[in-house]
Residue, then its C-alpha position, 0 to 999 in steps of 0.5 A: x707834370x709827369x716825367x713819364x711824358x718827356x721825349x728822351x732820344x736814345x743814346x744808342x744808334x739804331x741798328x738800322x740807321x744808315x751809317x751816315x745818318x739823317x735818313x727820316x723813317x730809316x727803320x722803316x725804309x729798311x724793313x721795305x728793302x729788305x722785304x724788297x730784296x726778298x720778293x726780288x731774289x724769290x722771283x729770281x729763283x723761280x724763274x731760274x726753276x721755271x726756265x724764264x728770263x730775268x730781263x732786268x732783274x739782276x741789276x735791279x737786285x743789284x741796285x737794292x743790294x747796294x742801298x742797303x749796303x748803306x746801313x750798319x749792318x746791311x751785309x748781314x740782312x742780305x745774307x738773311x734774305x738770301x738765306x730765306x730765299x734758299x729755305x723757301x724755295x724747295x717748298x714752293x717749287x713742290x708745288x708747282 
């Protein structure tokens, strides 16, 4: 039999894994948040532009934000999707 086929678990903690561990699936859990947190802030912005309410948006956004505080480096995918948001935002608005 190959070693080729032996199950090695990596020595290294993923990036994505929550600081305190034991989330199954966490990379894709926080591929959807992020995701997630920039569908949220996109419409948020655009209901800014618009002139339309955000009911309940800022606590949902605040409720997602916190969730993905919980991984290692949360506050830098934040930042990230923020900065998306701001980069996409006068392209889309130019149509509108």
């Amino acid at each position: 039999m190959s070693n080729d086929l032996i199950y090695k678990p990596q020595e290294e903690k993923i990036s994505s894994e929550p600081d305190f561990g034991l989330f199954d699936r966490s990379r894709k859990k926080s591929s959807r948040s992020k995701a997630d947190l920039f569908e949220l802030l996109l419409v948020k912005e655009l209901n800014k532009y618009s002139k339309l309410s955000c009911l309940n948006l800022n606590d949902e956004i605040k409720n997602l934000i916190n969730k993905i505080k919980l991984f290692k480096d949360g506050s830098t995918r934040i930042k990230e999707q923020n900065k998306r948001v701001r980069l996409l935002l006068p392209y889309i608005t130019k149509e509108l």
